[in-house]
N, C-alpha and C positions, 0 to 999 in steps of 0.2 A: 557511737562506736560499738561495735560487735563486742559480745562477751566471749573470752577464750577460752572461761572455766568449762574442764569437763567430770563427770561423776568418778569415783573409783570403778562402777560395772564398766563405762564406758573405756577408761582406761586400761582395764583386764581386756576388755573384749578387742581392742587394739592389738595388744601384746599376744594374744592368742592369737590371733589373723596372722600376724605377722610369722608366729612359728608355727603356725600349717601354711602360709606360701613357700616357708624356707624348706619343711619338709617335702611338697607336693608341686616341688618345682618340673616344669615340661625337659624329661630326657627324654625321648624318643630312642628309636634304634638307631644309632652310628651311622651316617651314612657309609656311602664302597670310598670315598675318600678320607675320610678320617680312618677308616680301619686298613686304610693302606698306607698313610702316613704314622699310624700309632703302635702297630698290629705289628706289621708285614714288613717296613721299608728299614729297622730299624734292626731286625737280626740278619737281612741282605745285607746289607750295610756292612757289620760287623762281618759276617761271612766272606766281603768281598775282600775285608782290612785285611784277613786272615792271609785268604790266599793270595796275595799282593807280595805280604812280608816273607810267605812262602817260598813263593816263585823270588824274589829280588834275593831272600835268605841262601837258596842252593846251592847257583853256582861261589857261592864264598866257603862252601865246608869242604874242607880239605879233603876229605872221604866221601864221596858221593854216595858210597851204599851206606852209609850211617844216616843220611837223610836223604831221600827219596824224592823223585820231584813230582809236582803234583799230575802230571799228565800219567808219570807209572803207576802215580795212585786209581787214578783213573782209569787205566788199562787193566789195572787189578781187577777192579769192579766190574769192567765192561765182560770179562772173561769169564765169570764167575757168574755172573748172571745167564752168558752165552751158555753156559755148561750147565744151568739149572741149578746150581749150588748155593746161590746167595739168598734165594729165600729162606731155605733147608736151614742155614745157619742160623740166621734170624728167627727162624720156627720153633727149633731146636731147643735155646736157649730162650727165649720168652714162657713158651710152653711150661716149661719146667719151674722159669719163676714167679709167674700168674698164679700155676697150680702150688707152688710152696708157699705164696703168700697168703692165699686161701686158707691154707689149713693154719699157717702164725697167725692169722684173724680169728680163726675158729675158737683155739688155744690162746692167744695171747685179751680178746674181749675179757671173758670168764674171769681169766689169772688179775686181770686187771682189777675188777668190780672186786673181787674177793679181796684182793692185799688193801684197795682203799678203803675198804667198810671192815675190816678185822683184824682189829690190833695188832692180836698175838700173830696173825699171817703177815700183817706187815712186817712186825719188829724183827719176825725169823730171816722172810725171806725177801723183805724189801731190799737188804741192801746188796742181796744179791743178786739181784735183778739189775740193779745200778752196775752192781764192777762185772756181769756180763756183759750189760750193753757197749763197756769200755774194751770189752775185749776183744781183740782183731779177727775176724771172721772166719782167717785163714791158719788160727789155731787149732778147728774146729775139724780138718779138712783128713789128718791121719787118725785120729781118735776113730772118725765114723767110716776110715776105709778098713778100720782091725777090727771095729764091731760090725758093720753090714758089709764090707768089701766092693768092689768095682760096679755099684750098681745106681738105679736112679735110685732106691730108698737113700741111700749114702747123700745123693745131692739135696734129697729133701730134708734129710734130717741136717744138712750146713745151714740152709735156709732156714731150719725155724729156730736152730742156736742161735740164728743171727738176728732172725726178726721178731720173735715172740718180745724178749726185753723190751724193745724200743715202744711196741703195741702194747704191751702191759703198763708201760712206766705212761706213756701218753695219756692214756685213761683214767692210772691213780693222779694224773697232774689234773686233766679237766675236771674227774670229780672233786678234789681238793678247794678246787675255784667256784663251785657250784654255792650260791648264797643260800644258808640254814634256812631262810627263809621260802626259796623256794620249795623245800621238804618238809616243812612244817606247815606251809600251804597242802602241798598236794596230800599229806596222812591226814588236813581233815575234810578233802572231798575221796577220801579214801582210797587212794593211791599207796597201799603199802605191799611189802614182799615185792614178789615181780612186777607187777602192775605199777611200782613205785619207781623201781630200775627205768622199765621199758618207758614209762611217761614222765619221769619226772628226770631221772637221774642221767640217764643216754642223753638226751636231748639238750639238755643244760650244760654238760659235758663235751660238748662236741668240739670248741675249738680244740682244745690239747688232742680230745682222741683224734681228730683229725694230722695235726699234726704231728701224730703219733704213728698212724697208719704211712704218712710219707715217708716221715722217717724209717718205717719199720719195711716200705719197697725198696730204699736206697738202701738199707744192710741186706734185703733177701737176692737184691741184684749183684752187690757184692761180694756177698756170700757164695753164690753162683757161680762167679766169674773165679774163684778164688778155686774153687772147687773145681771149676770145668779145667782149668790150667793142671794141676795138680791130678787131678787123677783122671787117665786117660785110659780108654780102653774098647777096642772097637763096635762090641754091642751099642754103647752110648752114643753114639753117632758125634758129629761132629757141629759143638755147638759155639758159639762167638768166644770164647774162654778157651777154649781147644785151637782156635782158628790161631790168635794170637799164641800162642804157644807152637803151633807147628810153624809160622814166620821167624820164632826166634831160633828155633830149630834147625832150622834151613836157613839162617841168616837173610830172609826175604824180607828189607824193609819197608818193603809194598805192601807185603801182606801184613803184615803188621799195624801200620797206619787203616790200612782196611779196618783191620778187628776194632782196633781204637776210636775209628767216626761211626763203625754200626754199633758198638759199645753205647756211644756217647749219643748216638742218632735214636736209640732205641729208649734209654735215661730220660729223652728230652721229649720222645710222645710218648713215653705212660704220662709222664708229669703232665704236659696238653692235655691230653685225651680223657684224665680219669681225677687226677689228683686239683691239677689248677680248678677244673669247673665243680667240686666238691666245696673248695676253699670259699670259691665266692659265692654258692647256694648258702653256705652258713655263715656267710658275712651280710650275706644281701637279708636272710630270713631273719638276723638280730639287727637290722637299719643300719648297719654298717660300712654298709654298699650300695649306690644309688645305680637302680637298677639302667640298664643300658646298652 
């Protein structure tokens, strides 16, 4: 009869095999059907629920111009595009919050690294950095029309009231979670000062600051939208926050639901386009995402 003993290296060398096949299993690329059953079929889907409950929802509201049916939504859109104006709107209002989120990054990185590595800058103004970020965006919106007046500086300065907080508090969060360990490594291959920040401390840091920067696009878009409503003025052209304010103005529920799905239509590709493939480069580069 066979002997079944095996040695202790034998059995390590087992247990190892076995967690690099778990690790270094074959994902390949997605096939065009799986990423059309996984990807694509599944916000169609929900999209289609939408407009179903829509359309069956209209004719029951008592007030037809209180809710709109989807075909005048779609005439809205179809007009607007005819006359050149729906990109303008969309241009308008991106533009302004691309370039305001920019500069809350610029400012809100720095303010971050600083309050988490310095006490006294915490203790002063950590916690206000907290109960701004709690503060609604659109309180921001008459303070910066009596200080700058009817202009775009006014719209940037709503955006970085709104998003600096969020971009600074993300960062004292990710550095907070960064293991002592890793900083104690990196100052003795000589990693300290900037060199320590840039290679040891960003990096380690990244999921909060990431999710810090999301957050800090959803307050610089609402900040936007809060501001474009509010203060209106014909140099500033006319941007998706304007757009829904001129439909409430004119009682036009069409337009309205417009401003609302390019609102929400615009929300939903920065996140695609910028924020989601951010999230899973730094999940995938900590093994936390099996590439695919």
């Amino acid at each position: 009869m066979a002997s079944t003993d095996t040695t202790p290296a034998q059995d390590a060398g087992s247990v190892e095999a076995g967690l690099d096949a778990l690790e270094t299993q074959a994902t390949g690329r997605p096939t065009l059907r799986q990423t059309l059953v996984n990807k694509i079929l599944p916000p169609v889907i929900a999209l289609a629920v939408v407009l179903v409950v829509w359309t069956l929802l209209y004719p029951v509201v008592d007030d037809p111009s209180k809710l709109p049916s989807p075909a005048a939504v779609g005439d809205t859109f179809k007009e607007a595009w005819l006359q050149g104006d729906l990109l303008g709107y969309i241009w308008t209002s991106v533009s302004r919050g691309l370039l305001g989120f920019f500069f809350a990054l610029l400012i809100g990185t720095p303010l971050g690294l600083i309050v988490a590595r310095v006490k006294f800058v915490r203790a002063a103004i950590g916690p206000i950095l907290s109960g701004l970020q709690s503060l609604p965006s659109v309180a921001w919106v008459p303070p910066a029309v009596i200080w700058l007046g009817l202009n775009n500086s006014m719209m940037y300065a709503v955006i970085l009231l709104g998003a600096v907080p969020s971009i600074a508090n993300g960062l004292v969060s990710g550095v907070d979670q960064v293991p002592p360990l890793f900083l104690r490594a990196g100052r003795t291959m000589g990693a300290t000062g900037v060199k320590g920040i840039w290679y040891v401390t960003l990096p380690a840091s990244l999921p909060g600051y990431v999710a810090g920067l999301k957050q800090g696009w959803a307050f610089s878009w609402r900040s936007l939208m809060a501001a474009e409503i509010i203060a209106q003025f014909p140099d500033l052209g006319v941007g998706l926050g304007q757009l829904l304010e001129n439909g409430r103005t004119n009682s036009d529920m069409a337009m309205v639901f417009e401003a609302i799905l390019l609102i929400l239509f615009v929300g939903i590709a920065i996140d695609l386009l910028i924020f989601s493939p951010l999230e899973r480069w730094v999940l995938r580069s900590r093994g936390l995402l099996v590439k695919g």
